[in-house]
C-alpha positions in Angstrom: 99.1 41.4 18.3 97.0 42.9 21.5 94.5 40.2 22.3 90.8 41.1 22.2 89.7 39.7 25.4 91.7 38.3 28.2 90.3 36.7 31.0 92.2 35.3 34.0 90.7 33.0 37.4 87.2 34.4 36.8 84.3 32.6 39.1 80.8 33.9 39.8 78.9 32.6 43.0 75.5 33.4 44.0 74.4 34.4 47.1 72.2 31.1 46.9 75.8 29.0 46.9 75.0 28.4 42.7 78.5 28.7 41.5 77.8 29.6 38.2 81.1 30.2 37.0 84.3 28.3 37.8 87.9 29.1 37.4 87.4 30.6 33.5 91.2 31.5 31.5 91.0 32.1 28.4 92.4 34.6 25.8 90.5 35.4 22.4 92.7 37.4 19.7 91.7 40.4 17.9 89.7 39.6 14.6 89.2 36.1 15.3 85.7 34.3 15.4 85.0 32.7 18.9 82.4 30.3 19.4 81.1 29.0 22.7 79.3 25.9 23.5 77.2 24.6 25.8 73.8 23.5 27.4 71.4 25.6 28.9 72.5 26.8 32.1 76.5 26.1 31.7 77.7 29.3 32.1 77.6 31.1 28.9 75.4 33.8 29.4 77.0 34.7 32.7 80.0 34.7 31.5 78.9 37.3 28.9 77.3 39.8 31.2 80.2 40.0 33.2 82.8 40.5 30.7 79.7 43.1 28.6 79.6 44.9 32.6 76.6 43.8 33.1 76.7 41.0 36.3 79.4 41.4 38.8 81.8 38.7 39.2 83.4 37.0 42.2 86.6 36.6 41.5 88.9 37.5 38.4 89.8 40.3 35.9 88.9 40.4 32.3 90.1 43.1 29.8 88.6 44.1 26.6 90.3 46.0 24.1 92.9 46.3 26.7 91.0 48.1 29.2 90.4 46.6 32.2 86.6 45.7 32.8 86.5 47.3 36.7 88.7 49.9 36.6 88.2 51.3 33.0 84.6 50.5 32.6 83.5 52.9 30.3 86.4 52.4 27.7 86.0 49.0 27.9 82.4 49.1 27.3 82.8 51.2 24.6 84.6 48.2 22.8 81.9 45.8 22.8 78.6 45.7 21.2 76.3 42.9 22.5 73.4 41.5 21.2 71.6 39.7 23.9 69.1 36.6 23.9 66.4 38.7 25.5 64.5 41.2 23.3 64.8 44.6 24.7 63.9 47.6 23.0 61.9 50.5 23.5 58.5 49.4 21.4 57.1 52.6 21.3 60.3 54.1 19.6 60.6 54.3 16.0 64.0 51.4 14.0 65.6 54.6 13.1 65.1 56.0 16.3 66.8 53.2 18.5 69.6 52.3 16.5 70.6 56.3 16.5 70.1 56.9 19.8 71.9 53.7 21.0 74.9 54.8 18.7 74.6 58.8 20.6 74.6 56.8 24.5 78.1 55.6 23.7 79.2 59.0 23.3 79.2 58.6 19.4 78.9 61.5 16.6 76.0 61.2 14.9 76.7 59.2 11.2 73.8 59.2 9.6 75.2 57.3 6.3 76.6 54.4 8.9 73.4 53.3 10.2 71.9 53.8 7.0 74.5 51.0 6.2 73.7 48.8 9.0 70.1 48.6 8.7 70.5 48.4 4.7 72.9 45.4 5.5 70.0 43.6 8.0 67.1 44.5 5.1 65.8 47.0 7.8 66.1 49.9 6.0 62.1 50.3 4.2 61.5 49.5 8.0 63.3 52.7 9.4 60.2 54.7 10.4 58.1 52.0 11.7 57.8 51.7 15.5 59.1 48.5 16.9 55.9 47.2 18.6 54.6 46.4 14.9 57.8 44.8 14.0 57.8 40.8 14.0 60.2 38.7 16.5 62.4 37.8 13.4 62.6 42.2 12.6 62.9 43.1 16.1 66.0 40.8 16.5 67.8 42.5 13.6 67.1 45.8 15.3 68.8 44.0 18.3 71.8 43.6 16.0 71.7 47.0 14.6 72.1 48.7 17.8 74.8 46.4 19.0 76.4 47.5 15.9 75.7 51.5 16.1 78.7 52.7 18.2 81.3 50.4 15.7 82.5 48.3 18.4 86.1 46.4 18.0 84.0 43.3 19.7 81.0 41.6 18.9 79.3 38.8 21.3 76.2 37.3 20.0 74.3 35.2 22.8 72.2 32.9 20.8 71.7 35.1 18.1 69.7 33.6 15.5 67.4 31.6 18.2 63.8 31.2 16.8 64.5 33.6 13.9 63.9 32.8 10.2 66.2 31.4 7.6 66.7 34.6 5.7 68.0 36.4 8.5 70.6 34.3 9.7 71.9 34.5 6.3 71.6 38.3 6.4 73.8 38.0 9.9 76.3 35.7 8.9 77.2 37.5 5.4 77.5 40.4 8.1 79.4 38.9 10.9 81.9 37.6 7.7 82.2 41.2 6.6 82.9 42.3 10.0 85.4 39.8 10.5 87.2 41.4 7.6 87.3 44.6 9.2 89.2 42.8 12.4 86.1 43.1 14.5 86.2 40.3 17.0 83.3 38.1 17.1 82.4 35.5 20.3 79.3 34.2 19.8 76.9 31.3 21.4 74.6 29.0 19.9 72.5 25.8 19.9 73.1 25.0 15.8 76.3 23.8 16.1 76.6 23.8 12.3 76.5 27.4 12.6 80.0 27.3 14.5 81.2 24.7 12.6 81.3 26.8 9.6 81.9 30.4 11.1 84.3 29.7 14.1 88.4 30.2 13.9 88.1 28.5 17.6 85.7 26.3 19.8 85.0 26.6 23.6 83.0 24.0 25.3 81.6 24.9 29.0 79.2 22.7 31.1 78.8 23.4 34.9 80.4 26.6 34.7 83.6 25.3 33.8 85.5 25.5 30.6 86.1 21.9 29.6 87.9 22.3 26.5 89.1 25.6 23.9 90.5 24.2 20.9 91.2 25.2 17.3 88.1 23.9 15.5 90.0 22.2 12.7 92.7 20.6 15.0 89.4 19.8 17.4 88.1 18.0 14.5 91.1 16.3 13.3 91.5 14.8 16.9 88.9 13.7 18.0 86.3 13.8 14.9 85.4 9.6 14.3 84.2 8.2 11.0 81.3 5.9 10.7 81.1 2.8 8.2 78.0 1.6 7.3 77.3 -1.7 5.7 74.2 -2.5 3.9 73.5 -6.1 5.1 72.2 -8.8 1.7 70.5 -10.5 4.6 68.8 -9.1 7.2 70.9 -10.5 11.2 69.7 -10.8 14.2 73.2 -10.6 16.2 76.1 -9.4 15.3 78.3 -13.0 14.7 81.0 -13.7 17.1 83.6 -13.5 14.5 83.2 -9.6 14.4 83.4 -8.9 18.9 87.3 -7.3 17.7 85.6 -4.6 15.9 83.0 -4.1 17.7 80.4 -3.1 15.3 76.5 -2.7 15.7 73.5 -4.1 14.3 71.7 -0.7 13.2 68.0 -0.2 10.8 66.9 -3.8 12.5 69.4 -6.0 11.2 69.1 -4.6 7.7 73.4 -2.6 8.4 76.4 -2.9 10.8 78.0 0.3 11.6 81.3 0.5 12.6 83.1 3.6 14.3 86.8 4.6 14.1 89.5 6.4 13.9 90.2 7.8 10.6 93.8 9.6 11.7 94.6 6.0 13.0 97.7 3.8 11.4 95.5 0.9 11.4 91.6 2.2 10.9 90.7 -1.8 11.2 88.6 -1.4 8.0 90.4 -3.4 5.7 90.6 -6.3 8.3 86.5 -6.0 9.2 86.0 -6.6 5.0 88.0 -9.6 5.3 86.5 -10.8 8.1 83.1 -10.5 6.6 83.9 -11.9 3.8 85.7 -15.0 5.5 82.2 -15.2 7.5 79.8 -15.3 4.6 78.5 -11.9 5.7 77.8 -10.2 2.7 76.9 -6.5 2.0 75.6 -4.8 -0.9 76.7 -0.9 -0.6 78.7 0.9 2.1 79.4 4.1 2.9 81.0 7.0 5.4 80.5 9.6 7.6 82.9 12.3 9.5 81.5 13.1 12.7 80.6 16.7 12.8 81.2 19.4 16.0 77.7 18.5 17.2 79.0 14.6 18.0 82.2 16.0 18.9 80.1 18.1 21.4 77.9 15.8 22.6 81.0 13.1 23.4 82.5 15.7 25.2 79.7 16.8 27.6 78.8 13.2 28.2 82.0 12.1 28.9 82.0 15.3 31.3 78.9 14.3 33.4 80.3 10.5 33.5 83.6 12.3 35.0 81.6 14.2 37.3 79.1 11.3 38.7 
């Protein structure tokens, strides 16, 4: 199967010196669901606009759809929709308007019943003939969506898509980006709720300092590096966590009132067994436990901490 995107010893410098990109490789298959990770000024954004045309890079070649991103612009182009953080739209134009003439600058025929599709499918559509100034942020960012969609692209990259919108419409976009999915359209998206790719992404990148730390499978990411948490609830309140215990290396947590205790679930020996029988042979009692699976936002968090210990 032709990959979707392919992208090979990409950097971006600034003339300032900012290298805003590093050495990027990475491949992203047709139909799959790609999210991208990352803090506020990592690199994500940039490395959007250059792959959607829109900044020029340094150094490196991406291809989309299998056209080259330099020398087959327009092709290439014509494979992606984006849907950018920024809202950009003409406000004096009417919903109907923009998503149609969007569709007609990428050389489409006009399809009437299609976008009547799209902007039924983003609850648009009894908003067709109003103008886009009178629109709320939450409407004009589905309009954002509906003209990324208008020309049918093969890829989709959503840049913080559901950033300060409502509830309802990132259920709207999901149910859509599912049902696109479906069709093989290729989605890479970025976002701050993490949940968000933890439940709609095939794969996970992590970037920080403009360099791609990590691409994994999110379920094998999870599996290797995804901690439990035990959590005792103490009969008696501690004020330090007895001697007896340093092997485990557990923590007083909810002031004295629980111990936590992190590990390995995928481990041979998870030391849990051995910390109950230590507590027990110490006269700490507990009256309820319970555990937790570290979610992709932990993961993510380790991972860019760890990074900025590696870099200091």
């Amino acid at each position: 199967m032709q990959p979707a995107v392919v992208i090979e010893g990409l950097t971006k410098t600034y003339k300032s010196g900012l290298q805003a990109l590093k050495p990027v490789d990475l491949t992203i298959g047709k139909g799959e669901i790609f999210a991208l990770l990352g803090p506020n000024g990592a690199g994500k954004t940039t490395m959007i606009s250059i792959i959607c045309g829109i900044v020029v890079p340094t150094s490196g070649t991406v291809t989309a759809d299998g056209h080259d991103i330099k020398r087959d612009y327009r092709k290439a182009r014509q494979a992606i929709g984006l849907v950018p953080q920024e809202l950009t739209t003409d406000a004096f134009e009417t919903v109907m308007a923009t998503v149609t003439l969007s569709r007609g600058l990428f050389g489409k025929a006009p399809n009437p019943a299609y976008i009547e599709q799209i902007l039924r499918d983003l609850s648009l559509w009894d908003k067709k003939d109003a103008k886009i100034m009178t629109l709320s942020g939450g409407m004009k960012r589905r309009v954002m969506i509906a003209k990324a969609l208008s020309h049918e692209p093969d890829i989709l990259f959503l840049d913080e898509p559901t950033a300060g919108v409502d509830v309802e419409l990132r259920k709207d976009m999901w149910a859509m980006v599912r049902r696109l999915r479906e069709r093989g359209v290729t989605i890479i998206l970025t976002t701050h709720y993490i949940e968000e790719a933890e439940e709609m992404a095939d794969r996970v990148g992590v970037i920080l300092k403009g360099q791609l730390i990590l691409v994994e499978d999110k379920t094998t990411l999870m599996k290797k590096l995804g901690k439990k948490t035990l959590t005792l609830q103490l009969q008696e309140t501690l004020t330090a966590v007895p001697p007896e215990l340093a092997d485990w290396k557990v923590e007083l947590k909810n002031e004295g009132h629980e111990l936590e205790y992190v590990f390995d679930a995928n481990a041979d020996d998870t030391g849990v067994p051995g910390l109950l029988r230590r507590l027990e042979a110490t006269g700490v009692g507990f009256k309820d436990l319970s555990t937790k699976q570290s979610s992709l936002e932990d993961i993510f968090v380790d991972l860019v901490h760890q990074s900025k210990t590696e870099v200091a």
